[in-house]
Biotite code that builds the C-alpha atoms (Angstrom):
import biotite.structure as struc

atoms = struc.array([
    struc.Atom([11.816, -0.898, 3.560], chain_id="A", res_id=1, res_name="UNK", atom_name="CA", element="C"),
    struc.Atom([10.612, 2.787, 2.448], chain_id="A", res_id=2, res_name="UNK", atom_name="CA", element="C"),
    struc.Atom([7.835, 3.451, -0.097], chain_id="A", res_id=3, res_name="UNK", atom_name="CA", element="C"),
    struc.Atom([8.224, 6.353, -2.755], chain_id="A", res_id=4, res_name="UNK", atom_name="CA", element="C"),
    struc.Atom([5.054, 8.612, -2.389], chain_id="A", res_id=5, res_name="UNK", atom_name="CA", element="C"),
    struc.Atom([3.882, 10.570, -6.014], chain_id="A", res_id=6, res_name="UNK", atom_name="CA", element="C"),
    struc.Atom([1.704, 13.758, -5.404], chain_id="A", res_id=7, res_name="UNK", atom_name="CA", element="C"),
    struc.Atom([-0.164, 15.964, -6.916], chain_id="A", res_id=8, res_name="UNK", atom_name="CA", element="C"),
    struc.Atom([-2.331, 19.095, -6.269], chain_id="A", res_id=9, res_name="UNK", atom_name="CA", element="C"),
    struc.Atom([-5.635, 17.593, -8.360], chain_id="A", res_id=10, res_name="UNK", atom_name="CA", element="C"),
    struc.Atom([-7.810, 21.331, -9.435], chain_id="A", res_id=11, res_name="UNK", atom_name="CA", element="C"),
    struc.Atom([-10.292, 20.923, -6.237], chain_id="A", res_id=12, res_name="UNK", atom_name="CA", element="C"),
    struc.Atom([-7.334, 21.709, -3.845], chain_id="A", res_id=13, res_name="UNK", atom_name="CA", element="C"),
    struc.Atom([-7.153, 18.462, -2.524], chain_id="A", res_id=14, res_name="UNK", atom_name="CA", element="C"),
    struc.Atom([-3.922, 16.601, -3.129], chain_id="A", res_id=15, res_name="UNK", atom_name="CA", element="C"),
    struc.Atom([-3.975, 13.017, -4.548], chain_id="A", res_id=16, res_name="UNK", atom_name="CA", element="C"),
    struc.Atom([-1.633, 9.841, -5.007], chain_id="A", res_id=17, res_name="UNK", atom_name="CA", element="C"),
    struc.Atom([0.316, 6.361, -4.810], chain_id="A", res_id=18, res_name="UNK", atom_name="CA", element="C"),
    struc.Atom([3.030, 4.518, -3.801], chain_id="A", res_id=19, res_name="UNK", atom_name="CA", element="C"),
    struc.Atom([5.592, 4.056, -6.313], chain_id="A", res_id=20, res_name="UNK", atom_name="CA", element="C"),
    struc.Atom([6.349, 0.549, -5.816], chain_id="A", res_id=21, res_name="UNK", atom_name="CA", element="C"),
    struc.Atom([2.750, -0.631, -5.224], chain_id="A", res_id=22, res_name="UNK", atom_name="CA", element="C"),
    struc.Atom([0.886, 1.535, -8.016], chain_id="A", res_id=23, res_name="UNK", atom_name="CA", element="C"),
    struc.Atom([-2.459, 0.066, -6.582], chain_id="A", res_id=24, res_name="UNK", atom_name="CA", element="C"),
    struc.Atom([-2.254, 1.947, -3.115], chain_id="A", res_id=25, res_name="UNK", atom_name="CA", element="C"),
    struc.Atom([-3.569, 5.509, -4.442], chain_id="A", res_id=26, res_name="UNK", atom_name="CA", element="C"),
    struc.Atom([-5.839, 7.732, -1.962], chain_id="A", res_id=27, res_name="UNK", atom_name="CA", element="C"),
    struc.Atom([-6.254, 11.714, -1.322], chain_id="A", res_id=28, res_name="UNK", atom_name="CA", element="C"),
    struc.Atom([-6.321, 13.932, 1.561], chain_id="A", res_id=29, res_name="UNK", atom_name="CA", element="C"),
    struc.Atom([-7.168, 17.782, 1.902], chain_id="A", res_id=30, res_name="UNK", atom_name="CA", element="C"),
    struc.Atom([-3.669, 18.152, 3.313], chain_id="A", res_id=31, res_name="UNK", atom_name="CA", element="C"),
    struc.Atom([-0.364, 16.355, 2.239], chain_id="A", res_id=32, res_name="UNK", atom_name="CA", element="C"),
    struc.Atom([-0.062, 14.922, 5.796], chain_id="A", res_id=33, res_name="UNK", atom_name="CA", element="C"),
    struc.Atom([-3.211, 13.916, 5.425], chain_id="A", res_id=34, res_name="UNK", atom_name="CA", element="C"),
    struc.Atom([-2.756, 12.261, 1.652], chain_id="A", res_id=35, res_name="UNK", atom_name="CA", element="C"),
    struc.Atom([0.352, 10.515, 3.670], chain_id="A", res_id=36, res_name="UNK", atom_name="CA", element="C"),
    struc.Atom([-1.399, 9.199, 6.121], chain_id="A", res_id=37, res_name="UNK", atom_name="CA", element="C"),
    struc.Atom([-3.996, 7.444, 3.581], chain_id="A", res_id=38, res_name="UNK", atom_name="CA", element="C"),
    struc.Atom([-1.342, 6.456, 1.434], chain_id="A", res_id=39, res_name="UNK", atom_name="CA", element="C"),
    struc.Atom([-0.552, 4.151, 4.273], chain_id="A", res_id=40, res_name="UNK", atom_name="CA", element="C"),
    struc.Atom([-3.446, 2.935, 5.419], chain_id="A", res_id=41, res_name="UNK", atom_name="CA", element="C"),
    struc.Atom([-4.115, 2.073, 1.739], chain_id="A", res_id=42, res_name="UNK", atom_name="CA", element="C"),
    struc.Atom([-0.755, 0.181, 1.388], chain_id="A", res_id=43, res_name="UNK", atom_name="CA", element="C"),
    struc.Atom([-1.375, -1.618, 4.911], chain_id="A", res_id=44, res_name="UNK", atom_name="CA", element="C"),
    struc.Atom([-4.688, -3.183, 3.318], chain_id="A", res_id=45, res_name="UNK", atom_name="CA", element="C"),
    struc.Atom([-3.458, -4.211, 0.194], chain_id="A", res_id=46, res_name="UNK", atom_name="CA", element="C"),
    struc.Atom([-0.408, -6.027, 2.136], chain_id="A", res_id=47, res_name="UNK", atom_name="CA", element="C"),
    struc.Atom([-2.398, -7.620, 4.472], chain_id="A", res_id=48, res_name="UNK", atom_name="CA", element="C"),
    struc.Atom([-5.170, -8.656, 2.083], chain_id="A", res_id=49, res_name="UNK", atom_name="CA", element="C"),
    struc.Atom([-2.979, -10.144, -0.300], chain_id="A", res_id=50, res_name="UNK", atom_name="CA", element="C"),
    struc.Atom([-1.559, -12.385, 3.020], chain_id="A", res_id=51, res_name="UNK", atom_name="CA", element="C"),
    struc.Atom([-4.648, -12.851, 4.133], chain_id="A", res_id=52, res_name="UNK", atom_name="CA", element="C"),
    struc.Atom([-5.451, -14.414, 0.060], chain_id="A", res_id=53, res_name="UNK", atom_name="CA", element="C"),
    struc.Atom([-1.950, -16.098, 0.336], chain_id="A", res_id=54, res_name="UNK", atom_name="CA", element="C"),
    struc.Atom([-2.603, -17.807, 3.643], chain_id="A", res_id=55, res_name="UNK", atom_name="CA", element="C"),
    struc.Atom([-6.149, -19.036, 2.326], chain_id="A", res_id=56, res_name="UNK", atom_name="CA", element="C"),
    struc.Atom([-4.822, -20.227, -1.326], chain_id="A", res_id=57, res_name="UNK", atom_name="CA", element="C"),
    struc.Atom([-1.951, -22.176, 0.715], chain_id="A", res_id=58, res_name="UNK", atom_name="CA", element="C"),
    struc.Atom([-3.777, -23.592, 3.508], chain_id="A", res_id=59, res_name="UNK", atom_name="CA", element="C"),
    struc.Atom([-2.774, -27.342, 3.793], chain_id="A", res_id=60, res_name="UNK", atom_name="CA", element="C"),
    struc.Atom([-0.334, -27.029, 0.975], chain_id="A", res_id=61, res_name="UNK", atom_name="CA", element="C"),
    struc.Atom([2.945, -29.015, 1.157], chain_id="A", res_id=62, res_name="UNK", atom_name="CA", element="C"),
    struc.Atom([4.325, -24.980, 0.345], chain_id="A", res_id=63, res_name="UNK", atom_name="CA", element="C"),
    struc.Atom([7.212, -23.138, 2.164], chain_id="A", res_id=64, res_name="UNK", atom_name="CA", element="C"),
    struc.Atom([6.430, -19.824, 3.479], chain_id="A", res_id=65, res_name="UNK", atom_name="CA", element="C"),
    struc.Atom([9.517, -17.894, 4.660], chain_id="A", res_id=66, res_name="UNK", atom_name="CA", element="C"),
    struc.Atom([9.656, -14.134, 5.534], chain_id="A", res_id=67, res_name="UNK", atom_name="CA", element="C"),
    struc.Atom([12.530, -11.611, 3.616], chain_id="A", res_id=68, res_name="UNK", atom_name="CA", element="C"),
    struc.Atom([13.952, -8.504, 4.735], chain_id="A", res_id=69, res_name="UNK", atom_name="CA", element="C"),
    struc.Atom([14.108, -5.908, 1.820], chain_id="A", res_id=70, res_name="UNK", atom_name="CA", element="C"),
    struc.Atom([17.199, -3.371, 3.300], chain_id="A", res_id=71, res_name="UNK", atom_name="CA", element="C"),
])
């Protein structure tokens, strides 16, 4: 799966923004490699802390789980 990345050149220099898709990974970097580069850290921990929350709020639970491939 590929993420849509919005930028913008905020009035500091620096450049700023978010995923499309997941409006709740934003960040910034001096450089748009940089901004890139946080952009994906930022969507790593919001996937993996909303499985980590999944996994704890289903713990035990008589719940299917099953893995899907976005192509």
């Amino acid at each position: 799966m590929k993420f849509t990345a919005i930028i913008e050149q905020g009035e500091s220099g620096w450049f700023v923004g978010q995923i499309e898709e997941v409006p709740a990974a934003i960040s910034q970097g001096e450089t748009i490699d940089e901004l890139k580069s946080n952009l994906l850290d930022a969507l790593r921990l919001i996937l993996d802390t909303n499985k980590e929350i999944t996994e704890k709020e289903y713990f035990g639970k008589d719940v299917i789980i099953e893995e899907l491939e976005l192509t």
